[in-house]
C-alpha angles and dihedrals in degrees: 000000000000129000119227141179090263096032088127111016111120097199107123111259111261109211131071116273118268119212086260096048077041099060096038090058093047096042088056094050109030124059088238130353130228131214095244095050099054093049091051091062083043101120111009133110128274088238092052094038081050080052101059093034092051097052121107120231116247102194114088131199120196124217114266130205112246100172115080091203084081095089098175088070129053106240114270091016118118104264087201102107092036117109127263113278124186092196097047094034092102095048089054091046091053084051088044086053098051092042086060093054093040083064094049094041087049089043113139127201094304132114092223095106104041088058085043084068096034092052098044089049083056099042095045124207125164109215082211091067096035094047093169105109084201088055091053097043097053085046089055082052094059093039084054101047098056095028079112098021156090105313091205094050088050089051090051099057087038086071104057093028110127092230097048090052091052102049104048092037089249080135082067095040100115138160110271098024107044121194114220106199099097109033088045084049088040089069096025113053104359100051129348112023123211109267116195117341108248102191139322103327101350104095091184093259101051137002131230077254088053087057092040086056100037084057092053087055099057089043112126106043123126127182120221120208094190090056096033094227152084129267136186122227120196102205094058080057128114102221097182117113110271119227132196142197139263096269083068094040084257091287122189136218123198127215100283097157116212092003101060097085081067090057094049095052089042081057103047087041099059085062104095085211088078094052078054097047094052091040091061096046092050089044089059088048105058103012125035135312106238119077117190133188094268089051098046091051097033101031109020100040101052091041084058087042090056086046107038089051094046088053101251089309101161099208101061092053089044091048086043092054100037093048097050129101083237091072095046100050110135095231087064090068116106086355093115123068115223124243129240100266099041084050085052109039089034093061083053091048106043090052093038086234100203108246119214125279086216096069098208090060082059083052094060099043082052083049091049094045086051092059088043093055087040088058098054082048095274109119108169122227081007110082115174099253138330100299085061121222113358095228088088108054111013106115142237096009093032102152092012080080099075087070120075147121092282099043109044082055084059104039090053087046090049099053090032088066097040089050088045132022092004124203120290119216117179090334092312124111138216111199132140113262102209089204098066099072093023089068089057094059114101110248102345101176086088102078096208088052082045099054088035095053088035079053095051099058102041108032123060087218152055117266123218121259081241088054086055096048088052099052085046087059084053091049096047109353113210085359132126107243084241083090107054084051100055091049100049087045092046090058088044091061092052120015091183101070092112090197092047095044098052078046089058096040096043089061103043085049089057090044094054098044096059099046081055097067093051122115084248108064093048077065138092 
C-alpha cells in the first residue's frame, strides 16, 4: 500500500465525490456495487453521501419455509411464531440461511448489512452449536437492531440472548458451579481485549479474577425452546458481592439479581480501551488490515475518541472514518480482498442478475450462493470458532487468507457458471445477461470505451493500457477493433436479430468471464 500526504489525516474529505471516490466508498459498505448506485452518490458531498449510508432500512422480510417436509408450516409462509420442532429445526435453518442472503442480495445504498455481518462476526455465534433456528433468529434480529446503534445496548442484549447462552454454556452458569466461557469471551474477544500480558492471569485490562466474578454475575439464566427466550431464575443466582480487580478500581457489584449483567458491561464499558478495541476491529472491517503505530495514534485513537464520548453510539465513529482523507487515500484502493460473500453476491449485484417472480425459486438461488461462499471458507452464521473467521484477526497474512489453493478453484467455477451456463432453480435461471450492464456503457461500440467502462464498474482500480490490449484479444482476437464495432452496432440497429444477439452476447459473456477471474476484481 502506498503512503500519501493524507495517509493518516482524519479530517472529513472537502470536495464532492467523484465516480472513483464513489465506487471506493460503496465497494467497502455494500456486498457489490452497481453502476447506477455509484453514480447517485457522484457529486455529492461526503456528509450527504454519510447521511444516506448511515440510515437504517426500514423494510423488513421475514424468513419463509421452502421446504414442504416441514410439515408444521404451509410452504412459502414465515415459520417465526411456529413452535420449536426438533424434526423440522434444519429446514428452518436452511430458510434462515437464505433469508439472510436474500438481505444481503436486496440490500440498497446503506451500510446495515455489511455491520450485520460485522457484528455477528464479533458476537460470534456457530449455527452448528446453536442448532435452534428460533434462537438464531432472534439473534439476526439483535445483530440487526444495533448494526447502526448503539454498541453498549447491543452488549447488553448479547448477554441474555438464547443463542448466546447456548453457545458459550452461560444456560448451565449457576451459582456454585460457574461456568467461565462467556464472561472470559465477554472481555477477550466482545469489549475490552487483553493487552500485554503483565504477569500469570493479569493481561493488563482484565485479570483471570476479573473472568471468576464476571461468571458469578451472569449466574441464573435458562433458555426455553418451547417458549423460544430467555428467562432468569433466581435460585440458580449467586447472590454474594462481587469484587473486581485493580484494572476496574476494584469495583463491587451487589446482588442485584436479573439487573447485574448491566452493571458489568457498564463497567467494562467505562474503560476507553474498549472504544479502542472496537475501533480497531471496525477499522479492519471496512478499511485495511495492518495498523501501524501512526495509525493507531492518527486513525484508531481519535475514531475511539469520537465512540467512547458519544457513548458508544455506532453511527458518529463510521461517519468519522468514511468521511477522512484516510479512507480516500488513493493507496487504499484495491489494497482489501474481498470476502466471499462480497465476491458472490457481488457478482449478482454488479450485473443486476434478474431474481425470480416465485419467491421461493430466489430462496433457493440465496441457498445456493450460502454453500458457494462456504466453499471458498465462508460459512455464514457458522464461523469456525469464537474468534470468528480468521481473516480478521490472523496475523500477519488476515484477508490474504481468502485466497488459497482451494478457494480461487472455487471462486473461477463459481462465476464461470454464473457467465455460462448459469444456475437453474425450479426452471428459472439465474445467469448473467452481458448485455445488461454493456448497454449502459457510453459508447460501447469502441472496444477499448467497452472494456474501460466494463473496468470501471467492476474493478477499484485503473487497469493498464496492456491489460486492455489483452481483454480486447478476448473480445475479437487478431481482429481490428472495426469489427467489434460493426457487430455491437449491428445488434443495436436491430435487437431482435435473435443470431446476432446470442454473437454479441457470446462474446461479452467471454469477455466478462474472464475479467471476473482477474486479480482485480477479487479486489475492493
Amino acid at each position: 500500500m502506498e503512503s500519501s500526504a493524507n495517509s493518516y489525516s482524519i479530517q472529513p474529505i472537502s470536495e464532492k465525490l467523484d465516480f472513483e471516490q464513489s465506487r471506493h466508498l460503496l465497494e467497502r459498505c455494500l456486498f457489490g456495487t452497481k453502476k447506477e448506485e455509484i453514480e447517485s452518490l457522484t457529486g455529492k458531498s461526503i456528509s450527504e453521501a454519510m447521511e444516506i449510508l448511515c440510515a437504517t432500512p426500514t423494510a423488513q422480510y421475514l424468513p419463509l419455509s421452502m421446504d414442504a417436509n416441514d410439515l408444521a408450516v404451509t410452504l412459502g409462509n414465515t415459520w417465526i411464531n411456529a413452535p420449536y420442532n426438533g424434526t423440522y429445526n434444519s429446514y428452518r435453518q436452511r430458510s434462515l440461511r437464505s433469508w439472510w442472503i436474500g438481505n444481503m442480495m436486496q440490500q440498497g445504498i446503506s451500510l446495515n448489512e455489511k455491520m450485520v455481518l460485522f457484528w455477528h462476526n464479533h458476537f460470534v455465534t456457530e449455527e452448528s452449536v446453536v442448532n435452534v433456528a428460533g434462537f438464531l433468529y432472534k439473534y439476526n434480529l439483535l445483530l440487526r437492531k444495533y448494526a447502526l446503534g448503539n454498541i453498549k445496548l447491543l452488549a447488553y442484549e448479547m448477554c441474555i440472548t438464547p443463542a448466546m447462552l447456548v453457545y458459550l454454556n452461560g444456560e448451565s452458569n449457576k451459582v456454585g458451579a460457574p461456568n467461565e466461557n462467556f464472561a472470559r469471551e465477554l472481555f477477550e474477544l466482545f469489549t475490552i481485549g487483553k493487552g500485554p500480558l503483565i504477569a500469570d492471569g493479569n493481561y493488563t485490562n482484565y485479570t483471570e479474577t476479573d473472568i471468576r466474578e464476571a461468571a458469578k454475575v451472569l449466574t441464573g439464566w435458562k433458555v426455553s425452546k418451547t417458549n423460544n427466550n430467555s428467562f432468569f431464575d433466581t435460585a440458580r443466582h449467586d447472590k454474594t458481592t462481587k469484587v473486581f480487580s485493580d484494572a476496574f478500581g476494584k469495583m463491587n457489584i451487589q446482588n442485584k439479581e436479573a439487573e447485574e449483567y448491566k452493571l458489568l458491561v457498564d463497567m467494562i464499558f467505562s474503560k476507553k480501551e474498549t472504544a479502542r478495541n472496537i475501533a480497531r476491529e471496525i477499522y479492519r472491517w471496512l478499511m485495511y488490515y495492518k495498523i501501524d503505530q501512526n495509525i493507531e495514534e492518527q486513525i484508531i485513537e481519535p475514531l475511539a475518541t469520537t465512540l467512547f464520548n458519544n457513548n458508544y453510539e455506532i453511527k458518529p465513529m463510521l461517519a468519522q472514518l468514511l468521511s477522512s482523507e484516510h479512507f480516500f487515500s488513493a493507496g487504499f484502493r484495491g489494497a482489501y480482498i474481498k470476502n466471499p460473500l462480497e465476491f458472490a453476491i457481488g457478482v449478482y449485484r454488479k450485473f443486476e442478475i434478474q431474481l425470480s417472480t416465485v419467491i421461493l425459486n430466489n430462496y433457493e438461488i440465496w441457498l445456493s450462493i450460502f454453500y458457494s461462499a462456504r466453499d471458498m471458507e465462508m460459512a455464514l452464521g457458522d464461523p469456525p470458532d469464537v474468534a470468528g473467521w480468521p481473516q480478521y484477526y490472523k496475523e500477519p497474512s488476515f484477508n490474504e487468507l481468502w485466497i488459497n489453493s482451494a478457494t480461487v478453484p472455487n471462486r473461477t467455477t463459481f462465476s464461470n457458471t454464473i457467465c455460462n451456463s448459469g444456475i437453474t432453480k425450479n426452471s428459472y435461471k439465474f445467469i448473467i445477461d452481458p448485455l445488461v450492464l454493456t448497454s449502459k456503457i457510453a459508447d460501447a461500440a469502441n472496444p477499448v470505451n467497452l472494456i474501460t467502462g466494463l473496468a470501471k464498474v467492476l474493478f477499484p482500480v485503473s487497469v493498464s493500457s496492456e491489460k486492455i490490449s489483452s481483454l480486447k484479444e478476448v473480445l475479437i482476437p487478431g481482429l481490428p477493433d472495426s469489427t467489434w464495432t460493426f457487430e455491437w452496432n449491428k445488434y443495436i440497429s436491430n435487437p431482435n436479430d435473435g443470431s446476432q444477439k446470442t454473437l454479441v452476447k457470446k462474446k461479452l459473456s467471454g469477455l466478462i468471464a474472464v475479467m471476473l477471474k482477474m486479480p482485480e476484481f477479487y479486489l475492493c
